[in-house]
PyMOL Python script that loads the backbone (N, CA, C, O; Angstrom):
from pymol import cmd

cmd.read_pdbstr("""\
ATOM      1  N   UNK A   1     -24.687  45.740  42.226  1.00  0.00           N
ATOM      2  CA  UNK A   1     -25.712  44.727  42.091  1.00  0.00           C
ATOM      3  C   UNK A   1     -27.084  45.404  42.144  1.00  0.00           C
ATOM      4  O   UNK A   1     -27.506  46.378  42.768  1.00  0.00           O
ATOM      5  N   UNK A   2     -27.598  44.605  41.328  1.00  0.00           N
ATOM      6  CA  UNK A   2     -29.217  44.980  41.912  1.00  0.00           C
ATOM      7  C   UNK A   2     -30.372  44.147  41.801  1.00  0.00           C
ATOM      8  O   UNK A   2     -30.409  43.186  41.034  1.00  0.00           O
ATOM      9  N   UNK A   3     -31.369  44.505  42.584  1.00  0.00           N
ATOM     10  CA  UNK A   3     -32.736  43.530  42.887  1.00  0.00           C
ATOM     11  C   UNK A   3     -33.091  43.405  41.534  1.00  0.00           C
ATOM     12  O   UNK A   3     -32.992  44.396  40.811  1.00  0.00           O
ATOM     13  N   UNK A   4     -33.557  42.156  41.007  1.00  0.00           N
ATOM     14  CA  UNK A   4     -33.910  41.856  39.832  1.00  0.00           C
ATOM     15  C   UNK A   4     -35.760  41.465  40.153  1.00  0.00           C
ATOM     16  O   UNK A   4     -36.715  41.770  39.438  1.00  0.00           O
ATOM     17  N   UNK A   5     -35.761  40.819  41.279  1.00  0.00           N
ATOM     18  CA  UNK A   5     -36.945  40.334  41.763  1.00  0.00           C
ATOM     19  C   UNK A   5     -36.764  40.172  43.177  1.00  0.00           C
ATOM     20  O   UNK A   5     -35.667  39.958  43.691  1.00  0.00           O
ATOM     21  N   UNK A   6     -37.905  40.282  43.838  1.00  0.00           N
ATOM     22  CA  UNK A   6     -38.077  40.061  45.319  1.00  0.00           C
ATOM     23  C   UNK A   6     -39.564  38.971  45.460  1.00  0.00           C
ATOM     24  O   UNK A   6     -40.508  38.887  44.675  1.00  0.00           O
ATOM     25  N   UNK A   7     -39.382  38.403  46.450  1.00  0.00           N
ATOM     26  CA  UNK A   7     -40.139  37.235  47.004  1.00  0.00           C
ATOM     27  C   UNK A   7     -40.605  37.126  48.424  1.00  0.00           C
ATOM     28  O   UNK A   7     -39.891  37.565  49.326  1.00  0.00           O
ATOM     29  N   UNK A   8     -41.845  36.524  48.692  1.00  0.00           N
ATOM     30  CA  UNK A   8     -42.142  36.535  49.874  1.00  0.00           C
ATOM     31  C   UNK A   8     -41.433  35.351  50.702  1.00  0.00           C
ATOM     32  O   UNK A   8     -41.591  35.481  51.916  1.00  0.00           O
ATOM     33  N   UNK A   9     -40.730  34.290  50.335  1.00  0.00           N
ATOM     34  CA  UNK A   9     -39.612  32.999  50.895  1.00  0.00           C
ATOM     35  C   UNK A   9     -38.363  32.831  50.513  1.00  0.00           C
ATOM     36  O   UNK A   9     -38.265  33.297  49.378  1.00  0.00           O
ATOM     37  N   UNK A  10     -37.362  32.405  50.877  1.00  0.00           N
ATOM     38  CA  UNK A  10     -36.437  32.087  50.387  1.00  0.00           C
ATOM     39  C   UNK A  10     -36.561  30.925  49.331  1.00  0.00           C
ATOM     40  O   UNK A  10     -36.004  30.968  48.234  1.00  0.00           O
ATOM     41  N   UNK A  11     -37.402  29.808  49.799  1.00  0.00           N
ATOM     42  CA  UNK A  11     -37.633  28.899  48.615  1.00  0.00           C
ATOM     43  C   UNK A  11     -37.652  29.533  47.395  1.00  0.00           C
ATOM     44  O   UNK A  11     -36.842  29.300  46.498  1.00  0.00           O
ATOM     45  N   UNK A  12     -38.674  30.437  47.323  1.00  0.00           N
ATOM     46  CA  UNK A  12     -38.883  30.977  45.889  1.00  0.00           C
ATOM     47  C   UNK A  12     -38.495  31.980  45.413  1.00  0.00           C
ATOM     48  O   UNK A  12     -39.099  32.633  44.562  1.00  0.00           O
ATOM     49  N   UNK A  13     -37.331  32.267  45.942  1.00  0.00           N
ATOM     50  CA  UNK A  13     -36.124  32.865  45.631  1.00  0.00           C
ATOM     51  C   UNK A  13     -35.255  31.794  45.168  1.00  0.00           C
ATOM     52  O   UNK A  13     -35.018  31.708  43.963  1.00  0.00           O
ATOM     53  N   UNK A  14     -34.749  30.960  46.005  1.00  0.00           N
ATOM     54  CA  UNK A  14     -33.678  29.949  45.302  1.00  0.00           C
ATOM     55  C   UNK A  14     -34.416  29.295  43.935  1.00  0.00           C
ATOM     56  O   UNK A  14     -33.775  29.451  42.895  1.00  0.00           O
ATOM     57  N   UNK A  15     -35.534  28.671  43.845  1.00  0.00           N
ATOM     58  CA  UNK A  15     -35.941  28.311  42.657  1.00  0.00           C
ATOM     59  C   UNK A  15     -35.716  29.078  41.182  1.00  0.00           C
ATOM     60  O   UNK A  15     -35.716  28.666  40.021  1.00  0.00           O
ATOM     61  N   UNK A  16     -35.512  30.490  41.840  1.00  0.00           N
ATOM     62  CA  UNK A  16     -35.567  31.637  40.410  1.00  0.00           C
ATOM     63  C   UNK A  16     -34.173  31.683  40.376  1.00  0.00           C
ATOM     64  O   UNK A  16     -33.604  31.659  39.285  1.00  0.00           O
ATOM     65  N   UNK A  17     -33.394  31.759  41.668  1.00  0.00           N
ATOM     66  CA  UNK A  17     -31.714  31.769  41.522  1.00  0.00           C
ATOM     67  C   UNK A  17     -31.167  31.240  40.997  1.00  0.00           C
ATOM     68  O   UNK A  17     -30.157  31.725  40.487  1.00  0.00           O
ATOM     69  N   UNK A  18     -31.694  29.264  40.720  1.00  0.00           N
ATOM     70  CA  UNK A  18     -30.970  28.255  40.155  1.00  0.00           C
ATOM     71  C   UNK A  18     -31.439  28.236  38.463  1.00  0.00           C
ATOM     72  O   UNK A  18     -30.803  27.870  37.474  1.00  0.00           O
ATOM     73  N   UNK A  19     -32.923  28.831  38.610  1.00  0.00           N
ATOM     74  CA  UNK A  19     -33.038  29.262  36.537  1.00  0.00           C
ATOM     75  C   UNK A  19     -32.056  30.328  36.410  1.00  0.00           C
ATOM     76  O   UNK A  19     -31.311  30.240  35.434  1.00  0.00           O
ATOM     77  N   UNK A  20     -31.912  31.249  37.139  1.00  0.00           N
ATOM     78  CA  UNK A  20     -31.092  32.361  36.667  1.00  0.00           C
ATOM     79  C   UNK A  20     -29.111  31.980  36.064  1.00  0.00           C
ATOM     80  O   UNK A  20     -28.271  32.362  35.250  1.00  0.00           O
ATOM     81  N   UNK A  21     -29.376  30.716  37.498  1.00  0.00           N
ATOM     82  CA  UNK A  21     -27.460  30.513  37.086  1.00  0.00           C
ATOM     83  C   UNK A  21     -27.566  29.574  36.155  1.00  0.00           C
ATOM     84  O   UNK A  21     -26.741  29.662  35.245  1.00  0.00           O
ATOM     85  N   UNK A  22     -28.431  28.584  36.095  1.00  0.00           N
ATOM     86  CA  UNK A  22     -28.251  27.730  35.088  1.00  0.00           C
ATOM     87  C   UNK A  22     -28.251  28.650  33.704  1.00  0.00           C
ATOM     88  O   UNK A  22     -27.601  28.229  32.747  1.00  0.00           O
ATOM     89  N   UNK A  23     -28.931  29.830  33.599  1.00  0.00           N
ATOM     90  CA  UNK A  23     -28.520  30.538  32.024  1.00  0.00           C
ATOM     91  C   UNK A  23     -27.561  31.382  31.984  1.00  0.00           C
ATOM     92  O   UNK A  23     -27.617  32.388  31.276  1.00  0.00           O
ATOM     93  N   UNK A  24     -26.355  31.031  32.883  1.00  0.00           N
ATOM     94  CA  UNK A  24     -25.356  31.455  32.822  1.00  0.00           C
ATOM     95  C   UNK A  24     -24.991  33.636  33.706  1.00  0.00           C
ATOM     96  O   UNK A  24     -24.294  34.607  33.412  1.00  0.00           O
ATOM     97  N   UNK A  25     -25.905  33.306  34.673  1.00  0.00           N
ATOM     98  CA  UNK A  25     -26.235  34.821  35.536  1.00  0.00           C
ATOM     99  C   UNK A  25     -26.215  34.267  36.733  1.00  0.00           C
ATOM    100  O   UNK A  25     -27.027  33.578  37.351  1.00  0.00           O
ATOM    101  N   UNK A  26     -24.553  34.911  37.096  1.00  0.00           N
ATOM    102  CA  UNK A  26     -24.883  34.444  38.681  1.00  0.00           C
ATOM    103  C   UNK A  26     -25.819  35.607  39.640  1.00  0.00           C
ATOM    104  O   UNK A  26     -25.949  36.766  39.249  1.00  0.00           O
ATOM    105  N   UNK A  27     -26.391  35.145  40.846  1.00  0.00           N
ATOM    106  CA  UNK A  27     -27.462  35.785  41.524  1.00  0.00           C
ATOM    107  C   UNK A  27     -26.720  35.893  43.136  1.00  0.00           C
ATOM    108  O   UNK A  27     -25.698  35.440  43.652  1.00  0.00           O
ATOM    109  N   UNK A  28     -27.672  36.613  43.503  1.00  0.00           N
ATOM    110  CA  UNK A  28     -27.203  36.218  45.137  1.00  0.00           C
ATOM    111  C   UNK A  28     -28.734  36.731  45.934  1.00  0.00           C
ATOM    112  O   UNK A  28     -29.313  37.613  45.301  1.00  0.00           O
ATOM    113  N   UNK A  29     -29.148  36.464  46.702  1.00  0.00           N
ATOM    114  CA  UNK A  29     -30.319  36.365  47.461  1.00  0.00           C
ATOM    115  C   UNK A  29     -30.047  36.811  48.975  1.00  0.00           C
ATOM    116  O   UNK A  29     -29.457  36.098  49.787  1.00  0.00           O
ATOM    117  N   UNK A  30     -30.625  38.258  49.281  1.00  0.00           N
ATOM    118  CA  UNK A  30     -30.275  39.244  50.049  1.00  0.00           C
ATOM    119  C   UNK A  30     -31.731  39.003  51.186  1.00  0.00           C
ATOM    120  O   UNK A  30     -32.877  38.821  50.775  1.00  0.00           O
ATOM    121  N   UNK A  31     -31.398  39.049  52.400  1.00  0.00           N
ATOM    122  CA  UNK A  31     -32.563  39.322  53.648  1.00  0.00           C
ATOM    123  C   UNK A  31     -32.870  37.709  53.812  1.00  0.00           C
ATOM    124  O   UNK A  31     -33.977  37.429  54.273  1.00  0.00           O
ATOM    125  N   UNK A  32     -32.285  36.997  53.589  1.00  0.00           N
ATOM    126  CA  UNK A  32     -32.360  35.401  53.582  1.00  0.00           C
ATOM    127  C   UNK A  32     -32.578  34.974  55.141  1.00  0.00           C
ATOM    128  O   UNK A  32     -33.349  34.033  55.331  1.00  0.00           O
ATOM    129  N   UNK A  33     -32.021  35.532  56.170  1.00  0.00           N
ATOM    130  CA  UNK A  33     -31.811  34.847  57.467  1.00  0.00           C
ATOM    131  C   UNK A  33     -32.905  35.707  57.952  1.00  0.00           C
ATOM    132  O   UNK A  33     -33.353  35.079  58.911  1.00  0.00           O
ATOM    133  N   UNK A  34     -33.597  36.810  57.824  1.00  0.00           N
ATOM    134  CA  UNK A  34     -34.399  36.966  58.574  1.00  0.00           C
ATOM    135  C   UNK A  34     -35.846  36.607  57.801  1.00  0.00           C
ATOM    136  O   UNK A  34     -36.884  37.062  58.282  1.00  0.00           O
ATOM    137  N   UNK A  35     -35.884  35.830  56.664  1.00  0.00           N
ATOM    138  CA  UNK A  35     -37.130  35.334  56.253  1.00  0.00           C
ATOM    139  C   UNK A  35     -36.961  34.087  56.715  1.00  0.00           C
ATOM    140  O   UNK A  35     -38.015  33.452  56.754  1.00  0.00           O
ATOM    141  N   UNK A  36     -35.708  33.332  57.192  1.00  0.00           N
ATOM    142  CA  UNK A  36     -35.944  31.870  58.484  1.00  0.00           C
ATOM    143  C   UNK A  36     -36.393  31.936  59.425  1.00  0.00           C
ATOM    144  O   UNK A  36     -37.037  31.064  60.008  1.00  0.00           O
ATOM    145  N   UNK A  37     -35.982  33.651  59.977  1.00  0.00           N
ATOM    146  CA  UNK A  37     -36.378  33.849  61.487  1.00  0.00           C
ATOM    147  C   UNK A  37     -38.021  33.939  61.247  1.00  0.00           C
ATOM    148  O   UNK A  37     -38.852  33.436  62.002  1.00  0.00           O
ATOM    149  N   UNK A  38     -38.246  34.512  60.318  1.00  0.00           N
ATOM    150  CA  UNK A  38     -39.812  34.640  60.360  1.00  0.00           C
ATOM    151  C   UNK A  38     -40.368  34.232  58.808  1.00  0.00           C
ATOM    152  O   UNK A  38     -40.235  34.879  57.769  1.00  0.00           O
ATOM    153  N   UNK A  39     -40.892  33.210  58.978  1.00  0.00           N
ATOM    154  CA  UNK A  39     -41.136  32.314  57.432  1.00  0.00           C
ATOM    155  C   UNK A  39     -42.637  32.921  57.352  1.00  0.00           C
ATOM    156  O   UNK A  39     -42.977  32.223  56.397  1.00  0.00           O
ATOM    157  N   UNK A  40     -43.421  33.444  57.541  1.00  0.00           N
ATOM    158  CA  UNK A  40     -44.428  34.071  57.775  1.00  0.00           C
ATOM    159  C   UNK A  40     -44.446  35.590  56.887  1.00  0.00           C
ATOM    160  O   UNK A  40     -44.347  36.643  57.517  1.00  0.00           O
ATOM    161  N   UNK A  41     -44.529  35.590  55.953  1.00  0.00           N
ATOM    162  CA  UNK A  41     -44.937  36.613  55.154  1.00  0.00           C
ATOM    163  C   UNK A  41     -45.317  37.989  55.839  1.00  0.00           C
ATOM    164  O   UNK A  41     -46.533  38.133  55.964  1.00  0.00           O
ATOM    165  N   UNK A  42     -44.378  39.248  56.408  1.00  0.00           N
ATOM    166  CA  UNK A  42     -45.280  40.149  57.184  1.00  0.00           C
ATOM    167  C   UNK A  42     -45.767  41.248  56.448  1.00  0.00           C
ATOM    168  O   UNK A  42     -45.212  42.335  56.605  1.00  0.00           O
ATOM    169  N   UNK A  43     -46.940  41.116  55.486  1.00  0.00           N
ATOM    170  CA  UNK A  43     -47.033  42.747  54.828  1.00  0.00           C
ATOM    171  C   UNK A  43     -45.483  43.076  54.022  1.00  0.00           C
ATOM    172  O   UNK A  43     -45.140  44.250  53.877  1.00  0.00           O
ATOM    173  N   UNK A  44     -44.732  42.109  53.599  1.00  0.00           N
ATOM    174  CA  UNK A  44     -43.793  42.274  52.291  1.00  0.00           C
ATOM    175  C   UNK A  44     -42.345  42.890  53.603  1.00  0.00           C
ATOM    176  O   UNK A  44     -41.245  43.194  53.141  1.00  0.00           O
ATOM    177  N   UNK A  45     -42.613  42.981  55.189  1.00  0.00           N
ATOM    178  CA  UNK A  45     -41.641  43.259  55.738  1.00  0.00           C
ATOM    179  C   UNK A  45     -40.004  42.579  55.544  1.00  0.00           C
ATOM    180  O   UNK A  45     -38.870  43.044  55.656  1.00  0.00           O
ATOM    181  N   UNK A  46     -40.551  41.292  55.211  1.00  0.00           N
ATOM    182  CA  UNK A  46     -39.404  40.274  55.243  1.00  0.00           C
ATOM    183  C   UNK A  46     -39.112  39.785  53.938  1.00  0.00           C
ATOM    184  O   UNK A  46     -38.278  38.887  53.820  1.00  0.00           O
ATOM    185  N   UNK A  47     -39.764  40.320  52.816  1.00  0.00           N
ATOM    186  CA  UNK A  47     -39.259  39.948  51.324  1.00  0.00           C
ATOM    187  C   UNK A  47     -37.938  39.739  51.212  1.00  0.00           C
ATOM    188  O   UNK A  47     -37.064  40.337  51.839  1.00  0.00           O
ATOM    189  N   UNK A  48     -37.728  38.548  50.092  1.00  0.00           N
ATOM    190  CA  UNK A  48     -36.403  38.771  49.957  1.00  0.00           C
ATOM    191  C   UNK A  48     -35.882  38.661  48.700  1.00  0.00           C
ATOM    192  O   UNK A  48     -36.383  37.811  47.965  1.00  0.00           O
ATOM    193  N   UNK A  49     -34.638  39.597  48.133  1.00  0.00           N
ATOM    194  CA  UNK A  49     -34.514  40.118  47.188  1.00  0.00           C
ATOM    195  C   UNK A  49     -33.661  38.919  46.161  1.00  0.00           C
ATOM    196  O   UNK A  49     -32.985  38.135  46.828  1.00  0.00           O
ATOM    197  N   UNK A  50     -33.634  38.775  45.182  1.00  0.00           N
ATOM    198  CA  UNK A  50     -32.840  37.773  44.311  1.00  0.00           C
ATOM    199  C   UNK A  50     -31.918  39.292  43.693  1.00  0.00           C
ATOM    200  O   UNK A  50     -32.546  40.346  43.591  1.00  0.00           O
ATOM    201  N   UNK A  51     -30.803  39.246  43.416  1.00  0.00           N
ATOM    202  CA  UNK A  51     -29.793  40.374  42.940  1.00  0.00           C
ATOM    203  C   UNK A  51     -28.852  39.897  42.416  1.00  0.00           C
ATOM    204  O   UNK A  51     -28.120  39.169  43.086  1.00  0.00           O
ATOM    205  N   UNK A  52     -28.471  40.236  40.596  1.00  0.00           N
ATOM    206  CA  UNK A  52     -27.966  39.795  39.680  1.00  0.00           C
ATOM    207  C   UNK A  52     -27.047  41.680  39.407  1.00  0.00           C
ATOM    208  O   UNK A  52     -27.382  42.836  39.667  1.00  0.00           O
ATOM    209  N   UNK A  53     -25.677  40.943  38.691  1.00  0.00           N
ATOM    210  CA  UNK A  53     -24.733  42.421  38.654  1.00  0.00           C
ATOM    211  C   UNK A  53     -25.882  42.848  37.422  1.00  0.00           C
ATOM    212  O   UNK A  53     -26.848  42.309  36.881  1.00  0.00           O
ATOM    213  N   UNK A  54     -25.144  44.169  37.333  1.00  0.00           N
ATOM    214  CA  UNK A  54     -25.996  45.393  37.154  1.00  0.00           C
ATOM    215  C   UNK A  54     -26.062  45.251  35.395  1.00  0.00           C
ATOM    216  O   UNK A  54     -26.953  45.605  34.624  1.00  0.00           O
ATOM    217  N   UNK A  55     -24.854  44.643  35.148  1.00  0.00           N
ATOM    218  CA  UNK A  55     -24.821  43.994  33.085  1.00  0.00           C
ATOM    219  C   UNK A  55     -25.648  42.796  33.180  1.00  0.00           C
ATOM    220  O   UNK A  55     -26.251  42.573  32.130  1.00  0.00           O
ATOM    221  N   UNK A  56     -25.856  41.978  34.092  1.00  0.00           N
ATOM    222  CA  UNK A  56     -27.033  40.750  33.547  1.00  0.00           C
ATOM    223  C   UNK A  56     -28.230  41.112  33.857  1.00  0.00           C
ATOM    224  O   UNK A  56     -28.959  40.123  33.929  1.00  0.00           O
ATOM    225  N   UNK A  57     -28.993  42.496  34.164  1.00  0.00           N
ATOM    226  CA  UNK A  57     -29.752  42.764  34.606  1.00  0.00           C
ATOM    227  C   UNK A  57     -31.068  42.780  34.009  1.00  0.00           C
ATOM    228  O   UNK A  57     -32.001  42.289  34.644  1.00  0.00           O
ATOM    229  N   UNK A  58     -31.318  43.447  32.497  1.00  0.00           N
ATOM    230  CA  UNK A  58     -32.035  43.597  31.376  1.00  0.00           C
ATOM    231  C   UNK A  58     -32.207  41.582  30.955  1.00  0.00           C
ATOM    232  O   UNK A  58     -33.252  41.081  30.540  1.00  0.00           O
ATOM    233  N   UNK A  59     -31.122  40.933  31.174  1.00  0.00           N
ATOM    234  CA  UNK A  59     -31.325  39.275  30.271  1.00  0.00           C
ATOM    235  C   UNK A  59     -32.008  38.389  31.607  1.00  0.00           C
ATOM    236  O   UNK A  59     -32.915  37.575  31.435  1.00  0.00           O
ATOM    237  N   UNK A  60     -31.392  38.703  32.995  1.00  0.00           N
ATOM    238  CA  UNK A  60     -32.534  38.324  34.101  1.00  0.00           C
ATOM    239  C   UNK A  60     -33.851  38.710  33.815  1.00  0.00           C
ATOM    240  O   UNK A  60     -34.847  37.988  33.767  1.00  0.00           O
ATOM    241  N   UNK A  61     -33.752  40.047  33.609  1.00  0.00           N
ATOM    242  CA  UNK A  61     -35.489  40.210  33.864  1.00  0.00           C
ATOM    243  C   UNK A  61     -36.389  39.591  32.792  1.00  0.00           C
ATOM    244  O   UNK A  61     -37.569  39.249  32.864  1.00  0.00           O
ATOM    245  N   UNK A  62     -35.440  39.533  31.689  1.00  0.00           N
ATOM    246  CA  UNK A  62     -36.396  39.015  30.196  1.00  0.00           C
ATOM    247  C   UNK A  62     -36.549  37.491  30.684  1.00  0.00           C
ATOM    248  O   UNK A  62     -37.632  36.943  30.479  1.00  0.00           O
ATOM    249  N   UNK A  63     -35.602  36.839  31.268  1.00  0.00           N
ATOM    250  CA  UNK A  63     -35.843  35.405  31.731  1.00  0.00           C
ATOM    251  C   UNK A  63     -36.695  35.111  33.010  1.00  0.00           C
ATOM    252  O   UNK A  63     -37.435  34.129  33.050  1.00  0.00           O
ATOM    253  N   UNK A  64     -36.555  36.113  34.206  1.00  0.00           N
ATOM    254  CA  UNK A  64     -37.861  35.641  34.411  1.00  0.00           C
ATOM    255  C   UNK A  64     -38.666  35.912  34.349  1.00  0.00           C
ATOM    256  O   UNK A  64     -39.291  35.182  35.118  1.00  0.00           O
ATOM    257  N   UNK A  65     -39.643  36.906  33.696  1.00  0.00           N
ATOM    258  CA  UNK A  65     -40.728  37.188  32.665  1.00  0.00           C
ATOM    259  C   UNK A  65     -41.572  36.125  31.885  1.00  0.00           C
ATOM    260  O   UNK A  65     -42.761  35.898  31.661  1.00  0.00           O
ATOM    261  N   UNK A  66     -40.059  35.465  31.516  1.00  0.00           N
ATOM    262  CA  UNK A  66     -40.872  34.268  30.172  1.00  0.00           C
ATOM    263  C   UNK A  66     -41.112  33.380  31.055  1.00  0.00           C
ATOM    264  O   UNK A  66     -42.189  32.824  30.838  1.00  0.00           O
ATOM    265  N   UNK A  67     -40.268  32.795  32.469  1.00  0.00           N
ATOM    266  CA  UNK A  67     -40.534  31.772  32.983  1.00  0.00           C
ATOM    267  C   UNK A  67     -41.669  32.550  34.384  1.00  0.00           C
ATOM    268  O   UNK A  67     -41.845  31.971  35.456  1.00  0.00           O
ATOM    269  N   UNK A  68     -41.994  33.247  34.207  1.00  0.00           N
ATOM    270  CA  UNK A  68     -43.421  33.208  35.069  1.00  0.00           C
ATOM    271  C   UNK A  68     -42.895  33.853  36.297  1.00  0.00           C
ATOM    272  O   UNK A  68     -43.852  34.094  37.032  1.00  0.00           O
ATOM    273  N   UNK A  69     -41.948  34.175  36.746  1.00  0.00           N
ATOM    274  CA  UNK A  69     -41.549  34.468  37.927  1.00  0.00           C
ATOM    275  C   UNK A  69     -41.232  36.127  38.454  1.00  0.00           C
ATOM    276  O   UNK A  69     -40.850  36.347  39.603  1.00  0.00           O
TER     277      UNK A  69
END
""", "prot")
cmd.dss("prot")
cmd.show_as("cartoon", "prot")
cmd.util.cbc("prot")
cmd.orient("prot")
């Protein structure tokens, strides 16, 4: 797998996760429980990663590119 995009919330991670599966790329969203423990943005300490397999990787990134993310 690998990081396709990283985020400062989980919200806006899941928002990019559910464009990603709806075009047919499943995702998975890595460091999730410790951006609950601390929802507070620390200097990118607690980013958290959105990660698509390593063949949908190039059609993730072109998708979220176009959709802004």
């Amino acid at each position: 797998m690998k990081t396709v995009a990283t985020f400062p919330d989980a919200m806006s991670a899941s928002i990019s996760k559910g464009m990603l599966e709806n075009n047919g790329i499943p995702s998975t969203i890595d460091n999730q429980a410790m951006s609950a423990l601390y929802p507070t943005p620390m200097s990118g300490v607690w980013e958290v990663s959105l990660m698509v397999n390593d063949s949908d990787y190039d059609k993730a990134t072109a998708l979220l590119a176009e959709h802004g993310d």
